[in-house]
N, C-alpha and C positions, 0 to 999 in steps of 0.2 A: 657381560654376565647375563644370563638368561636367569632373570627373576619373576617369569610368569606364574600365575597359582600355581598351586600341588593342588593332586586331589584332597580333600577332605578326611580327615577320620583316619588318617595313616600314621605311621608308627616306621621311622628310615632310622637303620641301624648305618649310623657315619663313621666309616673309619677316620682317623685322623693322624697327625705323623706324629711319629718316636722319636723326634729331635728339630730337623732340619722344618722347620713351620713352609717350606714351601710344598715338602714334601704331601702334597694334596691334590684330590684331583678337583679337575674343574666345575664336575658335575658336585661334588661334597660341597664346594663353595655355594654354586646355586640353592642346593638344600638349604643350607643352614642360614641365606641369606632370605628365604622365603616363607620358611615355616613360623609358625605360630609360638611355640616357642621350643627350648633345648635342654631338654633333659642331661645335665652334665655329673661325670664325677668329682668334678672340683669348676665349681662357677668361675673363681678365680683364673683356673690354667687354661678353662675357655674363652675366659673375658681377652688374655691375651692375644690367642690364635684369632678372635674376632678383630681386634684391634688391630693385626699385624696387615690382614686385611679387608682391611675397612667395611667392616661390616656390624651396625650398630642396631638399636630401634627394635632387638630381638628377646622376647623375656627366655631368663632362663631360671634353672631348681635345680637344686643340686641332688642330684641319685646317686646314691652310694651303697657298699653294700651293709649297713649298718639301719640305711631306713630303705632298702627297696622295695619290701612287701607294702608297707605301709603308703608309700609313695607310688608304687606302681596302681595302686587301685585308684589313687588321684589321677594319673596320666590315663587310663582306660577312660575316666569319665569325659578327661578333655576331646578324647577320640572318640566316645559316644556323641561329643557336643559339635562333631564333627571339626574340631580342629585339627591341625597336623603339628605333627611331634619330632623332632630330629635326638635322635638318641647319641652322644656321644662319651668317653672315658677320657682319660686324660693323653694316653698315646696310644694310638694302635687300633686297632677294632674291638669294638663293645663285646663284652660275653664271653672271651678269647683270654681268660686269665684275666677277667677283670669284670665287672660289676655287668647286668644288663639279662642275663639270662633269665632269670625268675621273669622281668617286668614283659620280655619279647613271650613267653609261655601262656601268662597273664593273658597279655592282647590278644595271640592268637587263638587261646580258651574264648573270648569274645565276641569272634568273630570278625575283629579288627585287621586290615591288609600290613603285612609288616613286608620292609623293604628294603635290601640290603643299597648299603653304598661304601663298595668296596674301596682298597686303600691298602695304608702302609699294614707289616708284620713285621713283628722282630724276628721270629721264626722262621721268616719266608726269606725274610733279608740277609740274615743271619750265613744259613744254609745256600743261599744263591753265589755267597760271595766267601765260603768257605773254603772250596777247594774239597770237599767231602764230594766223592763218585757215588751216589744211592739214591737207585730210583724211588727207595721207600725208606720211609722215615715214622716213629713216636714222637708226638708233641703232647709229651706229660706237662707241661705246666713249671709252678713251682712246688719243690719236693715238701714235706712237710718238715716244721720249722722245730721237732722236737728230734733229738737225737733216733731216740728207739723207734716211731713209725718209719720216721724217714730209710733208717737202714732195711726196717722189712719190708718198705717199700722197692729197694734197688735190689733185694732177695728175688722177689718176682721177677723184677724187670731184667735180673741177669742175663737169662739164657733168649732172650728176644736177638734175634739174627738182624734187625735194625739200626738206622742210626738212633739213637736217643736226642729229642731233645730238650734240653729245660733254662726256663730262668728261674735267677741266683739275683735273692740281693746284696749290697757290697758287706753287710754286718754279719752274715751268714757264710760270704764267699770260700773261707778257707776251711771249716768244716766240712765244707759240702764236697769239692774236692778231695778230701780226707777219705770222707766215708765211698767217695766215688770208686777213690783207688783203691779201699781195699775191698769192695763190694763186689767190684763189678773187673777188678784185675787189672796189676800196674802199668800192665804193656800196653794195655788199650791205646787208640787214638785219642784225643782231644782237643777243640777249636774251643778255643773261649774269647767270643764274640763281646764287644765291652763297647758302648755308647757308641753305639750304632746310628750314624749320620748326624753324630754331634762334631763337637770341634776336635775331640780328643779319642777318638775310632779309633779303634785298636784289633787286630786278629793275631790269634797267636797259635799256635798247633803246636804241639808236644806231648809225651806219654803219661799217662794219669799221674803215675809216682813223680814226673818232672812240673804237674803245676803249681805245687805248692810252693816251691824255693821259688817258682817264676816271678809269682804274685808279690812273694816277701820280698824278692829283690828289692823294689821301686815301693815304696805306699803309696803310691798314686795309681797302682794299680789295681789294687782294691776298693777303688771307689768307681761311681755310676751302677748304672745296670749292667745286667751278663745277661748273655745267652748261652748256656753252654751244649756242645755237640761232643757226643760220644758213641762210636762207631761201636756195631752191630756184633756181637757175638759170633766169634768164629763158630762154622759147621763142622759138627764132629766127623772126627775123620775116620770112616769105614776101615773097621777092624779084618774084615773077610778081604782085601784087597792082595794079593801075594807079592812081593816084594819086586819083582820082574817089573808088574803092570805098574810100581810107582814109581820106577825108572823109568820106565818108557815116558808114561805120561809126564812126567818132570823133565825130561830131553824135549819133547815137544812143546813143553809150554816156554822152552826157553827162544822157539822160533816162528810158534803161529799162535793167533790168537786161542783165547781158553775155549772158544767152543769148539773150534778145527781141530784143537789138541785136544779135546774129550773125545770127538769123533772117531778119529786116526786110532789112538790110544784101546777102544774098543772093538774096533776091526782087527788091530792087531793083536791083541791079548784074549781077548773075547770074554773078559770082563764087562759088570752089568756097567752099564750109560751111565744110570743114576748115581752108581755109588762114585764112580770115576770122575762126574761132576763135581759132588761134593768133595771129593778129596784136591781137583784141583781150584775149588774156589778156596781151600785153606793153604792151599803150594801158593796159589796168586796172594793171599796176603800177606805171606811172609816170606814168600823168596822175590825177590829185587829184581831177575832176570822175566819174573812172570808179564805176557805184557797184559797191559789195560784194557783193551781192546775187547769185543766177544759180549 
C-alpha cells in the first residue's frame, strides 16, 4: 500500500462499497490510510471498513446530514490548516443520495482542491447487471417519502422515454411500487435490484402490476436496500403513418435490424424517416419478433 503524503489542504471525495467491504479500490485504501483525518457518515460503519482492513491511527467526525453546515465550516478550517480530509458515507459515493454535497460546495467556495476517488454505485451496479438495453438512463434518487409529493413526482417523470432509476427503502418498498404501477403504467418493465453484492443479491424483472404479489410472496423480500429500474416511456406512435407503411415496416423488422428496417421501410413507402423510427422503436418493444440489434 502506497501511504506516502497527500498534498496538503485537500478535500477526497471516497467512494466506498454497498456491501461486499472488498469492494474497494486500492487507491481509496491509500487515501484513507494517509489522510489526516475522515469525515464519515457514521464513525461506527467506518471504524468497521477500517478495521476489515487494517487501517488504524486515523481520526475521524462524523458528518451527516443533520450537522453538515455546521461541521463542514470546521472541515474547511482543517483544510485551511493545511490538512487533508478523506470524505466518506456509509456505502457508495459521497453526495450521490447521501450526505457530502453542501460540505464538497463549502470547500470549493474556499478555494480548497476537492478530489474525487471513485468506486462502488448502487446505480451503476444495479443497471450493469440488469439485463436493461439503455444507452440513457434517470438517476432520481429516493422518491419522496410522503404519498402526495411522491405521486406528483412520478406525474413528471412519466412521459421521460428513459430508464428511471431509484432507491427504495425496505419500510417504504410496497408503496412505492404501488404508486409506481399506477403512475407511470402496469405493463412497464421493472428490475428490482435488492442487496446488491451482499450475501442475499437478488434481481428480479417483472411488470409493474406483477411486483407487488412478488415482494409479498416471501418477507424476506422486503427487506435490505432496492434499487429499482423502470424502463423508459414508450414513443408515441405517429398518427400520420398510413396503414400499408406499418405493414411493411412490421415485415421488415421481423428480419433486419430496426434501423435497416426504418431505412427499407422509407424508400419503399416514401414515408418520413423520423416518424417510421419512432413508430418501430414502439413495434420493437412490444412485438417479440422485433430484433435487438440497430
Amino acid at each position: 500500500m502506497d501511504i506516502s503524503p497527500l498534498p496538503s489542504g485537500t478535500l477526497y471525495v471516497v467512494a466506498t462499497p454497498i456491501g461486499n467491504l472488498r469492494d474497494i479500490t486500492l487507491r481509496a485504501l491509500d487515501v484513507l490510510a494517509s489522510v489526516d483525518v475522515i469525515a464519515a457518515e457514521d464513525t461506527r460503519t467506518t471504524a468497521n471498513l477500517l478495521a476489515h482492513h487494517s487501517i488504524g491511527g486515523i481520526r475521524t467526525m462524523a458528518l451527516h446530514r443533520h450537522n453538515e453546515h455546521a461541521l463542514g465550516q470546521r472541515i474547511v478550517e482543517l483544510l485551511a490548516r493545511g490538512q487533508s480530509v478523506a470524505l466518506v458515507t456509509d456505502a457508495g459515493t459521497p453526495a450521490i443520495s447521501d450526505p457530502g454535497a453542501m460540505l464538497i460546495a463549502f470547500a470549493r467556495s474556499r478555494g480548497h482542491r476537492v478530489v474525487p476517488v471513485p468506486g462502488a454505485n448502487a446505480a451503476v451496479c444495479a443497471l450493469s447487471a440488469s439485463g436493461i438495453i439503455a444507452s440513457r438512463f434517470i438517476f432520481y434518487g429516493f422518491l419522496p417519502a410522503g404519498s402526495a409529493m411522491r405521486r406528483r413526482e412520478l406525474e413528471l417523470l412519466k412521459p421521460q422515454p428513459y430508464t428511471l432509476v431509484f432507491h427504495e427503502a425496505p419500510h417504504r418498498i410496497l408503496e412505492c411500487v404501488a404508486d409506481l404501477s399506477e403512475l407511470l403504467g402496469a405493463q412497464r418493465q421493472l428490475v428490482i435490484a435488492r442487496e446488491l453484492t451482499k450475501l442475499f443479491e437478488t434481481f428480479h424483472r417483472c411488470r409493474l402490476d406483477e411486483a407487488s404479489a412478488w415482494l409479498q410472496a416471501d418477507s424476506n423480500r422486503c427487506r435490505g436496500e432496492f434499487v429499482l429500474l423502470v424502463e423508459g416511456a414508450a414513443p408515441a406512435v405517429p398518427d400520420e403513418i398510413g396503414e400499408q407503411a406499418r405493414k411493411t415496416l412490421s415485415r421488415l423488422l421481423e428480419h433486419l435490424p430496426l434501423r435497416q428496417a426504418v431505412a427499407l421501410a422509407t424508400e419503399i413507402t416514401g414515408e418520413s424517416r423520423k416518424r417510421l423510427y419512432a413508430l418501430a422503436l414502439v413495434l420493437k418493444r412490444s412485438g417479440p419478433k422485433a430484433k435487438d440489434s440497430g
